[in-house]
C-alpha positions in Angstrom: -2.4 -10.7 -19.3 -3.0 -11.7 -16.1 -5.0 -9.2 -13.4 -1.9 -8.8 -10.8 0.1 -7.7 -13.8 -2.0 -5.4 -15.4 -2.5 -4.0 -11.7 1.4 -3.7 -11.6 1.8 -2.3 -15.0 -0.9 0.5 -14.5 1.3 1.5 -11.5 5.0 1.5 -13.1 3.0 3.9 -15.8 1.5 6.2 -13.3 5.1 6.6 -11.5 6.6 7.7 -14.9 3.5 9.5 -16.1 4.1 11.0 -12.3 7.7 12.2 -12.5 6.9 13.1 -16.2 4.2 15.6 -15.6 6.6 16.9 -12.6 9.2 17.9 -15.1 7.6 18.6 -18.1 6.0 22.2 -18.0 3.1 21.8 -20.2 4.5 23.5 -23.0 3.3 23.2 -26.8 4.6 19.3 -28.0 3.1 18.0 -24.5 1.2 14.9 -25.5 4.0 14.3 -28.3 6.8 14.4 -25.7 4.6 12.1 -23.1 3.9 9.2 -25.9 7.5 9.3 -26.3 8.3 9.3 -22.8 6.0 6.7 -21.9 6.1 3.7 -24.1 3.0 1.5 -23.6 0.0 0.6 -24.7 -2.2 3.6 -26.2 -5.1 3.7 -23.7 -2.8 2.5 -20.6 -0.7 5.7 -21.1 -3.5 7.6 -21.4 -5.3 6.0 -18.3 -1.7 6.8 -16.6 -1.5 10.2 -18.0 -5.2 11.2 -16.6 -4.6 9.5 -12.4 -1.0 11.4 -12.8 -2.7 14.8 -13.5 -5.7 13.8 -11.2 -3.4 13.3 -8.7 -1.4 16.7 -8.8 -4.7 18.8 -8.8 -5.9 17.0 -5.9 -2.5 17.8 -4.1 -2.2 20.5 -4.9 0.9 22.9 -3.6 3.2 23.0 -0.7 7.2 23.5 0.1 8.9 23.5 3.2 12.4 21.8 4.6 13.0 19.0 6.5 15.6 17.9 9.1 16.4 15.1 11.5 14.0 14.8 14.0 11.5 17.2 11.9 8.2 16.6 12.1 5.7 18.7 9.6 1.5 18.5 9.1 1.7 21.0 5.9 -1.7 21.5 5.0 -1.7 22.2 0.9 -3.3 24.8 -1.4 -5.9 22.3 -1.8 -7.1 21.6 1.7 -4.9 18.1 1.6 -2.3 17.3 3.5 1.4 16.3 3.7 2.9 14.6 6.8 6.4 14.4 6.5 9.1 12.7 9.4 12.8 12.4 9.2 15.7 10.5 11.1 19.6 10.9 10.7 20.9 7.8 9.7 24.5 6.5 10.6 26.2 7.4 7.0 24.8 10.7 7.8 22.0 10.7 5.6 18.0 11.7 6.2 15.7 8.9 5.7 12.0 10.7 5.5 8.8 8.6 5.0 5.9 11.4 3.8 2.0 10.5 3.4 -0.1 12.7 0.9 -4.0 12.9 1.0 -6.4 15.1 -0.6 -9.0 17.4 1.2 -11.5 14.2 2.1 -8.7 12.5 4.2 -8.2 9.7 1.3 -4.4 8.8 0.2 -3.6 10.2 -2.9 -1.2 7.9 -4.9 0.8 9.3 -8.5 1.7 12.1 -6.0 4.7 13.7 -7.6 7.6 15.3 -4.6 10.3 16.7 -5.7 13.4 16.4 -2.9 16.0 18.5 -3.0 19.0 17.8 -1.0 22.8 20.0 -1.3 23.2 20.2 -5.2 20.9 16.6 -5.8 17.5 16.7 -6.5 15.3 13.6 -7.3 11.3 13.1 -8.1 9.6 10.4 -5.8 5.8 9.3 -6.6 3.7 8.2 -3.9 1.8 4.2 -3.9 -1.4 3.2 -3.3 -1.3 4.0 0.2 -0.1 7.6 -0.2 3.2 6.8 1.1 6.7 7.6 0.0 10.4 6.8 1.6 13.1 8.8 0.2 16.8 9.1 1.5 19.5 11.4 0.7 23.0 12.7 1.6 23.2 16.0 3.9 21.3 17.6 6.9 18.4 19.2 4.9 15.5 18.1 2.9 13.7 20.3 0.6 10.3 19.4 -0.1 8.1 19.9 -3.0 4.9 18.8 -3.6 2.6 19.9 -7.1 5.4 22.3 -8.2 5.4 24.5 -5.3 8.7 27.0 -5.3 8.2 29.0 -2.2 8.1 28.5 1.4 4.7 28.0 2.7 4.5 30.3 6.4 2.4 29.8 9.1 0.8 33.0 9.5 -1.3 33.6 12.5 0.5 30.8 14.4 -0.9 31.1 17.8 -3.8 32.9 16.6 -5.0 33.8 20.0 -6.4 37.4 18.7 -8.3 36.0 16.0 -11.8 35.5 15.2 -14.5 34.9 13.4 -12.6 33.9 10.7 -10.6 30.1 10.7 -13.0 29.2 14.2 -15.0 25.7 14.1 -17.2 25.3 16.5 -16.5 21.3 18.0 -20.1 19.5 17.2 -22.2 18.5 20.2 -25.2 16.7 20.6 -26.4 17.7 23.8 -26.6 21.5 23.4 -28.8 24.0 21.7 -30.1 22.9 18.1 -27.4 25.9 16.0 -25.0 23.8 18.3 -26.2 20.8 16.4 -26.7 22.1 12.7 -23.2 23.5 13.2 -21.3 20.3 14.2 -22.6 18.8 10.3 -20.8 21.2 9.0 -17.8 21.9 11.1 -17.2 17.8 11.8 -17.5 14.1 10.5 -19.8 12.0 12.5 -18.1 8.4 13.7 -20.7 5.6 13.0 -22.4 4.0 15.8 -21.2 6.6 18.3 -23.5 9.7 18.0 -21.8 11.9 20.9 -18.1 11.2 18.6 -16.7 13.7 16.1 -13.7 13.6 14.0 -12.5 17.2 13.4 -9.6 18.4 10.6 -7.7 21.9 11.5 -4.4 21.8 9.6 -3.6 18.8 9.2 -4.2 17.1 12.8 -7.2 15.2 13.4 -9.1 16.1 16.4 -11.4 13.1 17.5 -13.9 15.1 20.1 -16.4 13.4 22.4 -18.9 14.8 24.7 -19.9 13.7 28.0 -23.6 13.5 29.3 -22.3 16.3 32.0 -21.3 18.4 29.0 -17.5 18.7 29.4 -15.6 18.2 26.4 -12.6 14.7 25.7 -10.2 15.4 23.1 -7.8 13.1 21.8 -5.4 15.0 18.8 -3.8 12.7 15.9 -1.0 13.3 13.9 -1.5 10.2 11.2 0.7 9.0 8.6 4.2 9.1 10.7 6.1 6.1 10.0 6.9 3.3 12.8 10.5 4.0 13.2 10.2 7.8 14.3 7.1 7.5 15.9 9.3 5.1 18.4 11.8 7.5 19.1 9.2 10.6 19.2 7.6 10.0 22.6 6.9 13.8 24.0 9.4 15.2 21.4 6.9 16.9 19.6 3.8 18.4 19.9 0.5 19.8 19.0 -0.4 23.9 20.4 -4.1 25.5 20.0 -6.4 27.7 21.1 -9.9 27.1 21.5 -12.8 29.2 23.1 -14.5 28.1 26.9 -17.2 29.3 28.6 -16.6 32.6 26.2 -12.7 32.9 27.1 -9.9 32.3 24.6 -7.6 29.3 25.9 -4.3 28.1 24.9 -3.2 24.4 25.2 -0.2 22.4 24.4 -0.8 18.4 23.3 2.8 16.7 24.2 2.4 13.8 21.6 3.1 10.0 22.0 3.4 6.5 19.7 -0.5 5.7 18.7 -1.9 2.2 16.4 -2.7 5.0 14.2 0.5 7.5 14.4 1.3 10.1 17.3 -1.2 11.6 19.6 -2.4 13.1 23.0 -5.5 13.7 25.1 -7.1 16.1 27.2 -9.7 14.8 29.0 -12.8 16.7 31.1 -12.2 20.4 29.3 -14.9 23.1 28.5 -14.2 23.9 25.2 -16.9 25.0 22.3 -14.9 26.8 19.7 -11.8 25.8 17.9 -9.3 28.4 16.4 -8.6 26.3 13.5 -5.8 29.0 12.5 -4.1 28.8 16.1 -3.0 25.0 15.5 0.5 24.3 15.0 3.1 20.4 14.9 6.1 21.6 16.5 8.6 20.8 18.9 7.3 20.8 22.3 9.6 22.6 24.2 9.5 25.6 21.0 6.0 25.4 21.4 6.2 26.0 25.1 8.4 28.5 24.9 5.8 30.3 22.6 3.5 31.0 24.9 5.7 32.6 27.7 3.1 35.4 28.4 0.9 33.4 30.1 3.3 29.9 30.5 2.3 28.6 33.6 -1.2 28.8 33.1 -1.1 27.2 30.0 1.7 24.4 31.3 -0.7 23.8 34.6 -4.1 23.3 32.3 -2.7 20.7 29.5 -1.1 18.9 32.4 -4.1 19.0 34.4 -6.5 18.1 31.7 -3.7 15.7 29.7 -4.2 11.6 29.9 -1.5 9.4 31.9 1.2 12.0 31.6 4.1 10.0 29.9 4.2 12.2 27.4 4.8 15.3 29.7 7.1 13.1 31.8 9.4 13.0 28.6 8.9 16.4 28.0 10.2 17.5 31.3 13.3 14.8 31.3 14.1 17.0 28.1 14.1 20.3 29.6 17.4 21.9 30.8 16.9 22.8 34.5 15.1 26.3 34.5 11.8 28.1 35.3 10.0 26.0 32.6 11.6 22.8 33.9 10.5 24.1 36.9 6.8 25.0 36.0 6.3 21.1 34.4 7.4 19.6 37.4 5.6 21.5 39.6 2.1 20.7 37.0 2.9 17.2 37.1 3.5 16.7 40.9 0.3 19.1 41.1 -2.3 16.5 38.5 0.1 13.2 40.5 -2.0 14.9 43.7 -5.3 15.3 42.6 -5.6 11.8 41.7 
């Protein structure tokens, strides 16, 4: 048999050694029912059998729901992630592309999801690439990934009392040497560019570079969101956090726009040394501006100041129904338009 066919073989066996293992509940008979199950070649089932379970404990757990315009970065039991997005479509069904990886960022493929949707329920396997597409009839998705039955809740969501535990401090170059021996534990150096970081706090990718003066560019990625809603997502949703400078606790709010490599958004020129991985949170902007009414301005008028071009907060504030937070982002933005 030729290569390409084993290749494709191998795969058609890992999806049903997948959905198997997702609906089989490991009682006494198991490897009897499998062989049954799976028809094949001896050692290709087996080979199947062993990614398919490979795959679900480097998953492992999460559940959560998913609706039109949703976008979720659901960090798993395991340290992986899921990044799930969903559009309406015009026979009023939700199309959702999700992307699965394991703790070290790589795409986890045999990855079992179990979709849920009114009184239907189906089992879709991710490919090579991590990827799956599944569409159903209603307004809701149910997701769930490694067998996961509950909701998982963000505790802690702002997280601006908090720390100690869940804070990474961003790695830096240029400061102090427990500065240093902290950033090769807390980040991922980029070849070829010693003063660049990549950082992972629930499931958004925080790509960190230092300046010579010591100030602080971040740009935040939300990877793995497929083409068509990242074309409709401009500002739509975005990216809160808290992080610690020069000693004080900060809030910020990332409005996030189409990327080569998914959604994102930068702040450019900030002070910040400490990271409250526990504070970051996907979400819709305007919910996640309206989180943070305590102290709104302040926090509107520093992301806008510190943020890149400002397309993404343009959309934001074409979004808003006229009111005091309409109001404070127009008055940020006309603010950063005169400092330039």
């Amino acid at each position: 048999m030729e290569a390409s066919s084993l290749a494709e073989l191998a795969d058609d066996l890992l999806l049903e050694a997948a959905i198997f293992v997702a609906r089989d509940q490991g009682s006494p008979g198991f490897l009897r029912r499998f062989t049954e199950t799976v028809t094949a070649d001896a050692e290709l089932a087996s080979r199947a059998l062993d990614r398919a379970l490979a795959a679900r404990a480097r998953v492992g757990n999460v559940s959560f729901s998913l609706g039109p315009g949703d976008l979720r970065v659901e960090t798993t039991s395991t340290g992986g992630r899921l990044t799930a997005c969903a559009l309406a479509d015009a026979d009023g069904r939700v199309t959702a592309s999700l992307r699965v990886e394991d703790a070290k960022s790589h795409p986890v493929a045999g990855a079992a999801v179990r979709v849920q949707a009114r009184s239907a329920e189906r089992i879709a396997v991710t490919n090579p690439g991590g990827w799956v597409n599944v569409s159903e009839a209603g307004d809701t998705l149910r997701i769930l990934l490694g067998g996961a039955d509950q909701d998982k809740r963000d505790s802690d969501a702002n997280g601006e009392d908090a720390v100690g535990e869940g804070t990474v401090t961003l790695p830096r170059n240029l400061r102090e040497a427990y500065a240093l021996a902290a950033a090769h534990t807390s980040g991922e150096e980029v070849p070829d560019t010693p003063l660049r970081w990549r950082v992972r706090a629930r499931g958004v990718d925080f790509l960190c570079q230092e300046r010579t003066s010591g100030e602080y560019d971040l740009t935040l990625l939300v990877a793995g969101v497929s083409a068509a809603f990242a074309d409709r997502s401009a500002g739509i949703h975005g990216v809160r956090f808290a992080a610690w400078g020069h000693r004080r606790l900060q809030s910020w709010i990332v409005p996030l726009a189409p990327r080569p490599l998914g959604l994102g958004g930068s702040l450019y020129g900030t002070d910040v040394d400490r990271l409250n991985e526990r504070s970051v949170r996907v979400g819709r902007t305007e919910e996640l501006l309206r989180s943070g009414e305590d102290h709104l301005d302040e926090i509107i008028h520093r992301s806008i100041r510190h943020s890149d071009a400002g397309s993404a907060w343009t959309a934001v504030c074409d979004r808003l129904e006229p009111g005091g937070l309409r109001t404070a982002v127009k008055a940020a933005l006309a603010e950063r338009e005169n400092a330039l």
